[in-house]
LOVEX-14721 format. One line per field, with one value per atom (N, C-alpha, C): atom name; residue in one letter; x, y, z. Coordinates in nm, 2 decimals. Layout:
BEGIN
atomo	[CA;...]
residuo	[A;...]
c1	[X;...]
c2	[Y;...]
c3	[Z;...]
//
This chain:
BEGIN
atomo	[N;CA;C;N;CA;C;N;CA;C;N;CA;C;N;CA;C;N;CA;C;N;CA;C;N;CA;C;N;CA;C;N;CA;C;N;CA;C;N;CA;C;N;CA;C;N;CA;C;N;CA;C;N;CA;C;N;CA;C;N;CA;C;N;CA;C;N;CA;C;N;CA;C;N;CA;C;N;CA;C;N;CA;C;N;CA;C;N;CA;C;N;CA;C;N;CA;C;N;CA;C;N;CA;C;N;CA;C;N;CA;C;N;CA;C;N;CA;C;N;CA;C;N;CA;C;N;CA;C;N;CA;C;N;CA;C;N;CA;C;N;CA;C;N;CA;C;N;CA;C;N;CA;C;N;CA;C;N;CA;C;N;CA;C;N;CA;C;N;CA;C;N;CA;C;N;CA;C;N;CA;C;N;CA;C;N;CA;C;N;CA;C;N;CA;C;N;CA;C;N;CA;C;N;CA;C;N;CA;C;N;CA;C;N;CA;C;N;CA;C;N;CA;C;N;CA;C;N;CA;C;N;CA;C;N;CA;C;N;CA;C;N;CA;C;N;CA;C;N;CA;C;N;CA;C;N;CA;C;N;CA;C;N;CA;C;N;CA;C;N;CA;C;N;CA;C;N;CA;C;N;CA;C;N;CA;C;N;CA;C;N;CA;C;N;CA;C;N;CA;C;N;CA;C;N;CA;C;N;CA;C;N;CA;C;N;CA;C;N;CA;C;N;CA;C;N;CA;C;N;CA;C;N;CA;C;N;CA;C;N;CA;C;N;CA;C;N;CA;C;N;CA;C;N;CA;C;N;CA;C;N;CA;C;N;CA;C;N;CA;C;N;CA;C;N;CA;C;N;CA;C;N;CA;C;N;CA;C;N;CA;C;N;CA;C;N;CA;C;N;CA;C;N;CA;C;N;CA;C;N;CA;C;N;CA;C;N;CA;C;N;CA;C;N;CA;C;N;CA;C;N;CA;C;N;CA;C;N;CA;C;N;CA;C;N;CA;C;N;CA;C;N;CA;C;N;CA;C;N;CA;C;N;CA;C;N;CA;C;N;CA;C;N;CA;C;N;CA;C;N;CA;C;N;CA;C;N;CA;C;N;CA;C;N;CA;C;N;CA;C;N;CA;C;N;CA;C;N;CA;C;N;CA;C;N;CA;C;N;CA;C;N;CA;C;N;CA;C;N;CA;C;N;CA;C;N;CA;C]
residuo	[X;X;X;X;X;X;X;X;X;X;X;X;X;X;X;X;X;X;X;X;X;X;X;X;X;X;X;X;X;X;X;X;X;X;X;X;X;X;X;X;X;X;X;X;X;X;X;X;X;X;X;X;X;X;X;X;X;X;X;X;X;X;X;X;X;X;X;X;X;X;X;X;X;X;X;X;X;X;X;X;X;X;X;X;X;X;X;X;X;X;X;X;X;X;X;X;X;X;X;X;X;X;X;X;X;X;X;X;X;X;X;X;X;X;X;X;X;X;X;X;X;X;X;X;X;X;X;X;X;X;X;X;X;X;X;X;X;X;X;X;X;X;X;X;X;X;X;X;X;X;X;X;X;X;X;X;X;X;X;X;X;X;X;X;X;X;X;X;X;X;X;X;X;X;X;X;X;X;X;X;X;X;X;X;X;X;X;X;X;X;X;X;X;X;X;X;X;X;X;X;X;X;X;X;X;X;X;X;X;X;X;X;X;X;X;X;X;X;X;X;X;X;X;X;X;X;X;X;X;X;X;X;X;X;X;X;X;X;X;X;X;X;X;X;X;X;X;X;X;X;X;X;X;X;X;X;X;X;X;X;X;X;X;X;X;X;X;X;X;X;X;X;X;X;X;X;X;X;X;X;X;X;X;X;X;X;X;X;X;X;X;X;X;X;X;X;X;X;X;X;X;X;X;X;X;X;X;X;X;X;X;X;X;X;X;X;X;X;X;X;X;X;X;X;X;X;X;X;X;X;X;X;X;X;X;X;X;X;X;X;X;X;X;X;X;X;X;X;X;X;X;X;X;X;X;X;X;X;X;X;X;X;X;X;X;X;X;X;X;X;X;X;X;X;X;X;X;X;X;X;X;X;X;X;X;X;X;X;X;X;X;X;X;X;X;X;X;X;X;X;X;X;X;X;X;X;X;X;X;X;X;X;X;X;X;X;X;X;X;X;X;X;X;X;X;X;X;X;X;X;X;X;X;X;X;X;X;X;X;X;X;X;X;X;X;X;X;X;X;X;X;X;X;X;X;X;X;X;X;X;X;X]
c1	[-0.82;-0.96;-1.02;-1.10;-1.21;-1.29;-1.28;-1.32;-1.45;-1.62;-1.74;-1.71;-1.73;-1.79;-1.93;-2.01;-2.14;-2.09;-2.19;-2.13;-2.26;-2.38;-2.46;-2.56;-2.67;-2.76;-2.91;-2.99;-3.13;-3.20;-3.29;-3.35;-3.48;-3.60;-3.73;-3.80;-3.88;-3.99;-4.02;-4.04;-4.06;-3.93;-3.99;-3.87;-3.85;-3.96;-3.92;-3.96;-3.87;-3.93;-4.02;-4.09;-4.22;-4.19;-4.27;-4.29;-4.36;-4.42;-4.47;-4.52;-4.58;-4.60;-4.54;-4.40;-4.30;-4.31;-4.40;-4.44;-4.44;-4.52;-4.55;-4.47;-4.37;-4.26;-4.16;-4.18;-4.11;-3.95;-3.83;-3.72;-3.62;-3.50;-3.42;-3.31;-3.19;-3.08;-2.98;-2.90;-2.86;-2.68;-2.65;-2.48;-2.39;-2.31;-2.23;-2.12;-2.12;-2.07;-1.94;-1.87;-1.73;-1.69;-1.73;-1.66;-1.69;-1.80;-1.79;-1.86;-1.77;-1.84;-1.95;-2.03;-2.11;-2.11;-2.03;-2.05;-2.01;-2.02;-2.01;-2.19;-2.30;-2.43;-2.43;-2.34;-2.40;-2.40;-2.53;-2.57;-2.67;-2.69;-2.76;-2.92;-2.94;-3.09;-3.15;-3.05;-3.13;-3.14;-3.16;-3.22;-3.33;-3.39;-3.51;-3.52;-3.44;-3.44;-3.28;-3.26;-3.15;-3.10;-3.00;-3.01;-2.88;-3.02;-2.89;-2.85;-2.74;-2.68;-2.69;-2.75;-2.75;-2.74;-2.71;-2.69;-2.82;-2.86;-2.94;-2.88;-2.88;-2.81;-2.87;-3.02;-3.06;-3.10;-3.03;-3.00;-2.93;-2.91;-2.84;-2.74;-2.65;-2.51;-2.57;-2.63;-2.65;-2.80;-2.85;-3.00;-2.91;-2.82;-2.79;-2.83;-2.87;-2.89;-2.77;-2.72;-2.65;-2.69;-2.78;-2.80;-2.99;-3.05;-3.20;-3.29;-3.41;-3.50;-3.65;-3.75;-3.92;-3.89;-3.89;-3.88;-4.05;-4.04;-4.09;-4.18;-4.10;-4.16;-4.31;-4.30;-4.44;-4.42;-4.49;-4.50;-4.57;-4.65;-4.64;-4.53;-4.46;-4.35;-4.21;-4.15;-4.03;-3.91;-3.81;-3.69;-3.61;-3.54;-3.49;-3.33;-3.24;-3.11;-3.09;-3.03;-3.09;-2.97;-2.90;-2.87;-3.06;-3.09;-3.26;-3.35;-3.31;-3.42;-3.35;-3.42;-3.39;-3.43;-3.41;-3.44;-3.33;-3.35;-3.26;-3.13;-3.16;-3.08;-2.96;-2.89;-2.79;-2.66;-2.57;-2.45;-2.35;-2.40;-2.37;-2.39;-2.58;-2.68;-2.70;-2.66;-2.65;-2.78;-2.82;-2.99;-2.91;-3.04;-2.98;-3.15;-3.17;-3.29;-3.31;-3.36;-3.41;-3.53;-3.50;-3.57;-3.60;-3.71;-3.76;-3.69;-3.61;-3.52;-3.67;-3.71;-3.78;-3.71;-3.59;-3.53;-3.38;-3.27;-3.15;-3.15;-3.10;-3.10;-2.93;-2.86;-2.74;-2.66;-2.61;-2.62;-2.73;-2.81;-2.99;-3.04;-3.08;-3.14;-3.31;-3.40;-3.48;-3.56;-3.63;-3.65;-3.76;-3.84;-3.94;-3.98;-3.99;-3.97;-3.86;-3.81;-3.65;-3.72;-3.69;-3.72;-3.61;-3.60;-3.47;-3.55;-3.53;-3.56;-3.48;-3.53;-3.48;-3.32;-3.21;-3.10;-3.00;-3.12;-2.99;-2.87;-2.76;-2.64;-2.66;-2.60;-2.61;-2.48;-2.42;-2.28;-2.25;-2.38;-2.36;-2.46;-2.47;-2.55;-2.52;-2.57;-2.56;-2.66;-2.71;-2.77;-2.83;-3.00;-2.99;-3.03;-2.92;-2.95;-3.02;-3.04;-3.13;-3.01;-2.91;-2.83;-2.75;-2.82;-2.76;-2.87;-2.99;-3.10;-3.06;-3.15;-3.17;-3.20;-3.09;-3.16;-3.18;-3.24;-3.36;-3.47;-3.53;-3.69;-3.62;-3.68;-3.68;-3.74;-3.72;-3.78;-3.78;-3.87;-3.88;-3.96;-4.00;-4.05;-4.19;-4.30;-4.42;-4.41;-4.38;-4.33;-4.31;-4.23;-4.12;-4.24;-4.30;-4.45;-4.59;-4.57;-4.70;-4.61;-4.50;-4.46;-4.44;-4.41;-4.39;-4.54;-4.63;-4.76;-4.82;-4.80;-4.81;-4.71;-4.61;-4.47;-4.45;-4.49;-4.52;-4.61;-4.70;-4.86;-4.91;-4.98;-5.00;-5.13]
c2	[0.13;0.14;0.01;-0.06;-0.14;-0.14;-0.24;-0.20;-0.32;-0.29;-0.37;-0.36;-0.51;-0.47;-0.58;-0.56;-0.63;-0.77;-0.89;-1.04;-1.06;-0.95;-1.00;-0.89;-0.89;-0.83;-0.85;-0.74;-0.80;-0.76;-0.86;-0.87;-0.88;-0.85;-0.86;-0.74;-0.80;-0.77;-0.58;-0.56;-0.37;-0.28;-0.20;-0.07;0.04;0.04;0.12;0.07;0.20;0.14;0.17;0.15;0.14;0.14;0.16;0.10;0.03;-0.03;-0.15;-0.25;-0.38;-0.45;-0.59;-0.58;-0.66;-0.82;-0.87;-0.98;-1.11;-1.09;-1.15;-1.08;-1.03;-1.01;-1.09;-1.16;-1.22;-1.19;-1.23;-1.15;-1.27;-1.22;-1.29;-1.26;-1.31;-1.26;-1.30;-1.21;-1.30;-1.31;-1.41;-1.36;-1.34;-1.29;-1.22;-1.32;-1.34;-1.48;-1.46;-1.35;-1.32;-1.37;-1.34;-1.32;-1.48;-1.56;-1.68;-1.77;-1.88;-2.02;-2.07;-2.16;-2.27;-2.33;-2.35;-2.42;-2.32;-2.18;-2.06;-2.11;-2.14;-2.17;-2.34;-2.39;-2.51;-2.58;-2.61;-2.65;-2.55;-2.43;-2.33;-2.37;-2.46;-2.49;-2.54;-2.60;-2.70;-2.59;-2.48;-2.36;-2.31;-2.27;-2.24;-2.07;-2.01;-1.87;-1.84;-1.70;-1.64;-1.47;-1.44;-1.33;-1.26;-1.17;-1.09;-0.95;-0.92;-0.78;-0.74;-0.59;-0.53;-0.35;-0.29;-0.12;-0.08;0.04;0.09;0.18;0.14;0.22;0.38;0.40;0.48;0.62;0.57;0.69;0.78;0.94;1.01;1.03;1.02;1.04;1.16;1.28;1.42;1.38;1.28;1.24;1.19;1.11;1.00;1.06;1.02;1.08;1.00;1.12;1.11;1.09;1.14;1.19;1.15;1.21;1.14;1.19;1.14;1.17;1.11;1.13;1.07;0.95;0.84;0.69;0.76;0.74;0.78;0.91;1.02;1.16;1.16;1.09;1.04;1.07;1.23;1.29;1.26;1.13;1.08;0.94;0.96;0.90;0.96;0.89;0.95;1.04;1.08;1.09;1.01;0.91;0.85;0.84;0.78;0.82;0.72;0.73;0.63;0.53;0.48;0.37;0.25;0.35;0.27;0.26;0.28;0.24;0.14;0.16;0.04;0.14;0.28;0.34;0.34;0.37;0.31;0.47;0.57;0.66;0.68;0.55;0.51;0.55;0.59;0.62;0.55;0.45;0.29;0.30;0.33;0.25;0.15;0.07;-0.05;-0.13;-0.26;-0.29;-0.50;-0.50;-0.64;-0.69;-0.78;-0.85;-1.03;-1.11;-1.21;-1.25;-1.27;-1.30;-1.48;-1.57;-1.71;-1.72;-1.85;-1.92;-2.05;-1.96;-2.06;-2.11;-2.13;-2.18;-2.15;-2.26;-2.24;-2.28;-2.20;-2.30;-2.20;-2.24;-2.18;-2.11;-2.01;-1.85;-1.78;-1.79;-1.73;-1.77;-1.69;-1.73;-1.71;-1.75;-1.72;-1.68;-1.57;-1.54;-1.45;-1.46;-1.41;-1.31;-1.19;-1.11;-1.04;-1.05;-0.97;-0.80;-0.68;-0.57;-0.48;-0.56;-0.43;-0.44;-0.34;-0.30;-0.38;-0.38;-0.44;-0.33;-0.40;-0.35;-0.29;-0.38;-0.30;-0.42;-0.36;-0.43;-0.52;-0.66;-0.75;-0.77;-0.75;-0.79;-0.85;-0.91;-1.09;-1.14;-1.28;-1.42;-1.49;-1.50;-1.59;-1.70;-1.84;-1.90;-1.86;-1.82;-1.84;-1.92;-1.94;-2.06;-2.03;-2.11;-2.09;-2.04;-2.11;-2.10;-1.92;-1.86;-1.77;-1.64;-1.69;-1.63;-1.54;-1.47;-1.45;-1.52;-1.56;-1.62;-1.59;-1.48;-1.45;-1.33;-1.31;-1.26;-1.12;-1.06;-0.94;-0.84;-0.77;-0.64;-0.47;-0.44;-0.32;-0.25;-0.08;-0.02;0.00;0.04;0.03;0.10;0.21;0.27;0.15;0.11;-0.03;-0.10;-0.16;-0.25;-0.20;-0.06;-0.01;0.01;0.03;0.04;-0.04;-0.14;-0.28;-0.32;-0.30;-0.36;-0.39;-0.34;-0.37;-0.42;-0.41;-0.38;-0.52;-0.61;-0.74;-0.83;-0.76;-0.76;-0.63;-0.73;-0.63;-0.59]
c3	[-1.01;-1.02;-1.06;-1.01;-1.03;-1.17;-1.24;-1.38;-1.43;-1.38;-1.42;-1.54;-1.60;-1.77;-1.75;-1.88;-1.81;-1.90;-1.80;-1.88;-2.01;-1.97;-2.10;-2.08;-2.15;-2.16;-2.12;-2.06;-2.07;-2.18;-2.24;-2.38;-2.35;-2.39;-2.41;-2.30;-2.28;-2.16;-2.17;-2.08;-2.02;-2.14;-2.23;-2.26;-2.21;-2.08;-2.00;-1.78;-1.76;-1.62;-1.56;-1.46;-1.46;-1.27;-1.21;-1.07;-1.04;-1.05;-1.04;-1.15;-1.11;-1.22;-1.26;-1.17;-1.22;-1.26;-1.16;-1.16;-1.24;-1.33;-1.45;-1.58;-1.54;-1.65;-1.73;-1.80;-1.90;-1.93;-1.96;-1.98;-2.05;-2.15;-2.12;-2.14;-2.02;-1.97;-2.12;-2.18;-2.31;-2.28;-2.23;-2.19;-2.32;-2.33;-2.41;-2.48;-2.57;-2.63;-2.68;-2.68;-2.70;-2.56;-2.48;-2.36;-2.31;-2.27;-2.23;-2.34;-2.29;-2.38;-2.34;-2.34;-2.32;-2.21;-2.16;-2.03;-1.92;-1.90;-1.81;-1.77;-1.80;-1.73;-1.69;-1.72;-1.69;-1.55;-1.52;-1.36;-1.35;-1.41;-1.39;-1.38;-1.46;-1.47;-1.34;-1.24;-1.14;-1.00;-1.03;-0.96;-0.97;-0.94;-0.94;-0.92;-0.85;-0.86;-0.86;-0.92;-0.93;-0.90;-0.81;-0.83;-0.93;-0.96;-1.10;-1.04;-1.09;-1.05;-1.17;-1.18;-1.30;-1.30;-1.38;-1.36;-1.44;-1.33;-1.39;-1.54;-1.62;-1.69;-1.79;-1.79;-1.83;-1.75;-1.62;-1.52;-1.50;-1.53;-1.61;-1.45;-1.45;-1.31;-1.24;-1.33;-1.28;-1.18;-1.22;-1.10;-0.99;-1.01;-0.84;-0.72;-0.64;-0.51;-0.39;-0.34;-0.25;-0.06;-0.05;0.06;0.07;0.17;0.18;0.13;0.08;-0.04;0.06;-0.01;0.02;-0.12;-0.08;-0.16;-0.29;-0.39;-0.49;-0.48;-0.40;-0.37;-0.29;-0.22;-0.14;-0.03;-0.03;0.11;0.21;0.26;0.37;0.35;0.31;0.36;0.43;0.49;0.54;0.46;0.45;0.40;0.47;0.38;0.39;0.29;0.37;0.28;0.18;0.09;-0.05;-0.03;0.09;0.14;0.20;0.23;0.29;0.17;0.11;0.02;-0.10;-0.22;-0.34;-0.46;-0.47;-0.57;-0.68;-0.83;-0.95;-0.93;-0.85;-0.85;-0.77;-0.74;-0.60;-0.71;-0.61;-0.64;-0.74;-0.73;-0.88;-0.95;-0.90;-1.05;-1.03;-0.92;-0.92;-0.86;-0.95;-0.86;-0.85;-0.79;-0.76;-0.71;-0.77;-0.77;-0.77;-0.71;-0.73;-0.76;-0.92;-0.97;-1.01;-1.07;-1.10;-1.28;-1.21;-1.33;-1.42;-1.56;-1.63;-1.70;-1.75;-1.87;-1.91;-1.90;-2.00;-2.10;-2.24;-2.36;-2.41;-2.44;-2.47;-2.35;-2.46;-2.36;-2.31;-2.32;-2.32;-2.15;-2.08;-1.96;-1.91;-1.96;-1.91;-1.79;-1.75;-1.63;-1.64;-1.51;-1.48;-1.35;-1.34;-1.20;-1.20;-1.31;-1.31;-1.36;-1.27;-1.25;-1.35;-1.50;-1.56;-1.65;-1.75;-1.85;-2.01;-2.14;-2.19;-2.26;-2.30;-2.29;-2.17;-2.04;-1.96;-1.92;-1.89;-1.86;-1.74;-1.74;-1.62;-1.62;-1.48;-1.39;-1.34;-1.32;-1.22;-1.20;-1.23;-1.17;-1.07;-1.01;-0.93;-0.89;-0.87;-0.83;-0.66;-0.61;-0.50;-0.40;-0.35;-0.24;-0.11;-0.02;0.12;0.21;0.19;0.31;0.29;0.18;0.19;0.21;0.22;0.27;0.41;0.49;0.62;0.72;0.80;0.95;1.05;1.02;1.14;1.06;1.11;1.09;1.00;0.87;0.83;0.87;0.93;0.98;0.84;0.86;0.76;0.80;0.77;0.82;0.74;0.74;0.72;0.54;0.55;0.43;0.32;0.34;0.26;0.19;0.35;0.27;0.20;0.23;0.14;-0.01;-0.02;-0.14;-0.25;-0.15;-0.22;-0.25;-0.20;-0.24;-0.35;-0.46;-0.59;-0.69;-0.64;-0.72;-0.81;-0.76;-0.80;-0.88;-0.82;-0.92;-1.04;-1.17;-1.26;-1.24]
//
């Protein structure tokens, strides 16, 4: 068996989750100082955005959704299988966001747009690059963009 442990924590910002808003969220990633030294971030700052892998962790196992749901109970929307969507109720827990790198100072990461809550578990950093973007056009279904419509804005 495959065994996550998280490399740090998220600290400040939202104590709870919210649907939208995220935007102008303040956060910071605090990596776990038993586990790495000081130079585990370094080069980190000459990024400009980052994506983090993090567990939803205050998602009780007995909610996960397996199978297809209406994306925030929104009966003119579809059912859709919670592979298509981005809801915190996936079979993991698992979210993954790119979020805007303001600041390294230690172990401490500053960031802005990051969609977790404070104390939840982070499993990975990574810097994001272009070349690992999409190349070619994103396609999504209308649903997707009305939902996202605020999600970003307070």
């Amino acid at each position: 068996m495959i065994r996550i442990e998280p490399i740090g924590y998220v600290r400040g910002g939202r104590v709870e989750a919210a649907d939208d808003g995220w935007g102008p969220v303040v956060e910071r990633i605090e990596i776990d100082p038993e586990r790495f030294g000081p130079d585990v971030l370094t080069g980190l700052d000459q990024f400009s955005h980052l994506d983090v892998v993090y567990v939803f962790h205050e998602v009780d196992p007995d909610d996960v959704t397996t199978g297809a749901r209406r994306p925030r109970g929104n009966p003119d929307w579809p059912e859709v299988g919670i592979f298509a969507q981005r809801a915190r109720m996936r079979p993991n827990r698992l979210g993954v966001t790119t979020c805007e790198l303001l600041g390294v100072d230690g172990l401490s990461i500053r960031v802005r747009a990051l969609d977790a809550i404070d104390g939840t578990p982070v499993v990975d950093i990574k810097p994001c690059m272009t070349g690992f973007l999409p190349r070619s056009d994103i396609r999504q279904p209308d649903w997707a963009i009305e939902l996202m419509r605020d999600y970003w804005t307070s």
